[in-house]
N, C-alpha and C positions, 0 to 999 in steps of 0.2 A: 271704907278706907282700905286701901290696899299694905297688907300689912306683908303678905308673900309673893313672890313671881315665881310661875312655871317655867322651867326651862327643858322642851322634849329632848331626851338625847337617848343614846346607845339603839341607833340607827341599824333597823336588820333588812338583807335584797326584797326579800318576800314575807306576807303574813301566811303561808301554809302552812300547817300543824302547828300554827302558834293563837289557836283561839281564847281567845282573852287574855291574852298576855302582851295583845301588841295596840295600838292603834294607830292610824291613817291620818296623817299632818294637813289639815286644811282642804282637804280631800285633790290630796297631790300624790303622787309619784313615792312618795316617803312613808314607810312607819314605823315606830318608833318604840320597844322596849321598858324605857326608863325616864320617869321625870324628876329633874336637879328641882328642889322647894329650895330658893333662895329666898332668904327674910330682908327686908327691905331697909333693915334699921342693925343690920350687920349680923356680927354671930353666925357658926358654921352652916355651912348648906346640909341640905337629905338628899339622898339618892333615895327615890321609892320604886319599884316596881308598877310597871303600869296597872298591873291587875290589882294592885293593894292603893290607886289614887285615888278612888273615888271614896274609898273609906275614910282619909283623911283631910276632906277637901269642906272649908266653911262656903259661906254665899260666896265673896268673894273670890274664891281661887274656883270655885264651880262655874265662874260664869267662864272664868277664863280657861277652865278646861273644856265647854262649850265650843268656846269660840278657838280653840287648838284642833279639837277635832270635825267640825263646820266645816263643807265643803265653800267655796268662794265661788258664786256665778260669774258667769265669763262678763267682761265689760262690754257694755255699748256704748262706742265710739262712731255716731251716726249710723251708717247703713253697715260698718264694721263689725265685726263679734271678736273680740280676742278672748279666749278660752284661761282660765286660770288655775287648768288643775294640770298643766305644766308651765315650766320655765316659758318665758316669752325674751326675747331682746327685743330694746329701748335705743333704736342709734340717735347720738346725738350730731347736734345740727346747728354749730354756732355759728352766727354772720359779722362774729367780734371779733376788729382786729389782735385785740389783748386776752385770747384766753390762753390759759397757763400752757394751754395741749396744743390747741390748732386753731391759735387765732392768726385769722387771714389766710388759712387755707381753702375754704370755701366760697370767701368772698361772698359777692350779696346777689341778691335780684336770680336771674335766668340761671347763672353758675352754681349755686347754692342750692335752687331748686335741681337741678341734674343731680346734684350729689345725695339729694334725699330721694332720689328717685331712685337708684343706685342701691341706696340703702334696702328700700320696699325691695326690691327685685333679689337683694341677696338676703333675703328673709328677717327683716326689722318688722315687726309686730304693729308698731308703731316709728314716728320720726319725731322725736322731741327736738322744737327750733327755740334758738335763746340769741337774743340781741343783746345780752349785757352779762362783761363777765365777773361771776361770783368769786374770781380763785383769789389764796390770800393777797391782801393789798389791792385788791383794786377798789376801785372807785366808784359812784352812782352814777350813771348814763341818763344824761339828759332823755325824759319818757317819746320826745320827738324822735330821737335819732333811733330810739329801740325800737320805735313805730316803724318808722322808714326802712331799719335792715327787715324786719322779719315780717310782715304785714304783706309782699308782693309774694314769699320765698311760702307760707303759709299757705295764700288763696291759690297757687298752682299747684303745689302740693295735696291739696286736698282736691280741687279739680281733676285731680289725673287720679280720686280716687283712693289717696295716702290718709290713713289714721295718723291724724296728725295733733301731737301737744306743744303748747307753748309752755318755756320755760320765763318765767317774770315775776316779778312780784310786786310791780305795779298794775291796781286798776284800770289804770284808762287804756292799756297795754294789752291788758286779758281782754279788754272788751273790743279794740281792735282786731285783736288773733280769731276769738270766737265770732265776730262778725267775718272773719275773712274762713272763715271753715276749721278751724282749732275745734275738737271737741273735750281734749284735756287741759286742765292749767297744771303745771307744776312749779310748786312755789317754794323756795327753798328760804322761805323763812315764816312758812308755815300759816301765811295768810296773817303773819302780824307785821308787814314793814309797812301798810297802807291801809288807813281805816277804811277804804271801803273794798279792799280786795271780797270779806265772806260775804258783803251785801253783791257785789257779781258773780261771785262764783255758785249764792244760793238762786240768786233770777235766774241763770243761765240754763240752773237744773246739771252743769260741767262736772263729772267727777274733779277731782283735786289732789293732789299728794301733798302732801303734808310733810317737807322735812326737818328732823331738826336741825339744830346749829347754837352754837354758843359764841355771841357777839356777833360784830358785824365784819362783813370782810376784811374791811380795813385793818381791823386786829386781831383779829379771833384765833391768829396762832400765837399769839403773844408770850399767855399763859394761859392754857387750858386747864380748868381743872372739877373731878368728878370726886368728892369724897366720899362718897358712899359709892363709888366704883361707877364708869362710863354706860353700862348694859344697865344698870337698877336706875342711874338717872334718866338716863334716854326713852328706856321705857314707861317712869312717870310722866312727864316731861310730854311726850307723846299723847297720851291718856289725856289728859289738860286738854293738848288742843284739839282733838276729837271730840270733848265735851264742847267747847268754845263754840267750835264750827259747829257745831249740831246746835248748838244756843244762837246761832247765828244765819239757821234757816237751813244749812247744808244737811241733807239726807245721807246719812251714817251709809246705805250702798252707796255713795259718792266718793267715799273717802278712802285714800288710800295713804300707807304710811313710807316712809324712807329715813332710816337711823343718820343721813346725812354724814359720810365718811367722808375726813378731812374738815370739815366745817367745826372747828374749833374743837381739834382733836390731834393729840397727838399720835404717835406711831402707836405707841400703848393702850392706847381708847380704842383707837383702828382694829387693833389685832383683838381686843376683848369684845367687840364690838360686831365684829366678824364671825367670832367661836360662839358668840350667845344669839344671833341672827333669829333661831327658832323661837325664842321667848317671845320674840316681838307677834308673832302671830296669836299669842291670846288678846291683846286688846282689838282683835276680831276682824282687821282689814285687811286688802292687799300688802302686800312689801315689795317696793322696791328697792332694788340696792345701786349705787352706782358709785364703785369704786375703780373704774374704769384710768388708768394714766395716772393715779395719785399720787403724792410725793411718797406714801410708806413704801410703794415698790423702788423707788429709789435709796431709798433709807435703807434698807434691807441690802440692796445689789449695789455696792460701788459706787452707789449716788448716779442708778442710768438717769439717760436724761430723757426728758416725757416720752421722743419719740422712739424710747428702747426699752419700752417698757409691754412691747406685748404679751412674753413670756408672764409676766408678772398680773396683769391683767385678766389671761386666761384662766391662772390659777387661780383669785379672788372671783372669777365668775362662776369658779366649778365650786368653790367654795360654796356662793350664794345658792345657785342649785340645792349644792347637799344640803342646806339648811331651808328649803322652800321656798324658796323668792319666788314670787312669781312674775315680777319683771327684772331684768338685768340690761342697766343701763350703761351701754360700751361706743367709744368709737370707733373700734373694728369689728364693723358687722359681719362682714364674712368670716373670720377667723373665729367669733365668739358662736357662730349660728354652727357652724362644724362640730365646734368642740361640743357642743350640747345637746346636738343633734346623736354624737357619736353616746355622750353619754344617755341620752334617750335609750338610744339602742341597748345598751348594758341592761337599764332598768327592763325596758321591754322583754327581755329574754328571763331575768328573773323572777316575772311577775304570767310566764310563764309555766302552767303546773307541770309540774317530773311524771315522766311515766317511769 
């Protein structure tokens, strides 16, 4: 039973002349000082020093400092390798005319495919394609018409070469995509809006993302609400269905997680959600984040509107970086692949020894 959550913070450029004082975030780019012991059942937080954790740490919070400092092997996504001990971008790749950001900008078939190609060429890691959109208020898409947009946009995609995921969270959908060369599902209701999503996703051998959400589109901005705070629930909540899924045939290297921002979260969950991002890496998986256009960058700025919200964007992607995502899911690939690349460089020079 999880009774504390680790949370890595007080982030330093380099570990040189800081031996045993620091350690290495999921064997990324990051490390880290100081772990926040947050109690799961409220009462104030500890800051400890890294070198004094392991003194204070039962089974459970050992396993999860394990898995904090666990390097991540890179993904196989078919004849792909994407590396996971830095940032990767996730461009998305909607073929719906209703999503909140760019629905019917890509349009379907040939068009759609050009723009995930687009994507690959200006350094997307991957191309996550989605026929139906999840944003508040919308509605279930007939599982034919989601077949139809993304099923031709996939098999070219992948033909020409593109790591490519599907986003669905129906069955017959995932097994479409992966029959058409998908090697990722990503589900954003965590493999439970279809009883037989984990029975495909464990035959297919597919990693999977796993994210949360609270309700269903339709209302899930209604009223959100986390009493024991957005980060301590998300991260049980999480835990669960990584038991689930693994009860369900899915190999724990399959699995990868996403805290689901905006998915039945308000601007305050967002931003708590954001700040505690490093916690999420002791339940021992990837992380991706995809807070790419969401309503809190408007809420924050003037109320921009989706398509002016790049500023806002890049800065939740540098966010996720500083906190170890090892995928960031954006729909400006080139803008997002810059900014991270530049930040690459910062770290690379720091992790550079001083003469």
């Amino acid at each position: 039973m999880t009774r504390t959550i680790l949370r890595p913070t007080a982030f330093v450029d380099a570990p040189f002349g800081h031996d045993g004082k620091v350690a290495r975030l999921a064997g990324g780019m990051l490390w880290f000082s100081a772990v926040e012991l947050i109690p799961v059942d409220g009462g104030p937080a500890e800051l400890v020093p890294v070198s004094d954790v392991e003194r204070q740490l039962d089974d459970d919070t050992a396993a999860q400092w394990a898995a904090l400092t666990a390097a991540r092997p890179p993904l196989q996504l078919g004849e792909r390798t994407i590396r996971l001990d830095q940032p990767q971008v996730v461009g998305i790749l909607n073929t719906t005319p209703d999503s909140f950001s760019d629905g019917g900008q890509h349009g379907e078939g040939a068009a759609a495919a050009q723009a995930g190609f687009t994507m690959a060429e200006q350094g997307a890691a991957i191309v996550d394609v989605g026929g139906e959109s999840t944003r508040p208020g919308a509605r279930p898409v007939w599982e034919g018409d989601e077949i139809e947009r993304i099923e031709p946009v996939v098999r070219a995609l992948a033909a020409g070469g593109v790591a490519v995921s599907v986003d669905t969270r129906k069955a017959i959908v995932m097994e479409a995509a992966l029959a058409a060369g998908a090697r990722l599902v990503n589900d954003v209701s965590a493999l439970t809006w279809d009883h037989r999503a984990p029975e495909v996703v464990a035959k297919a051998q597919a990693p999977v993302v796993l994210m949360h959400h609270q309700g269903k589109p339709e209302t899930m901005q209604e009223n959100p609400s986390y009493p024991r705070g957005a980060l301590v629930e998300v991260w049980l909540w999480l835990k669960d269905r990584i038991i689930a899924a693994e009860a369900a045939g899915v190999a724990r290297s399959n699995i990868l997680i996403d805290p689901g921002i905006g998915f039945g979260k308000n601007v305050a969950h967002n931003l708590e959600l954001m700040n505690g991002l490093a916690a999420l890496h002791g339940l021992g998986c990837p992380l991706l984040v995809g807070a790419s256009r969401k309503r809190t960058i408007g809420a924050l700025h003037n109320e921009a509107a989706a398509d002016r919200r790049l500023g806002g964007s890049i800065a939740l992607a540098m966010k996720a970086a500083e906190q170890g995502a090892q995928l960031i899911r954006v729909h400006d690939v080139y803008e997002t692949v810059q900014a991270l690349r530049i930040w690459r460089g910062l770290h690379d020079q720091a992790l550079t020894p001083r003469r």
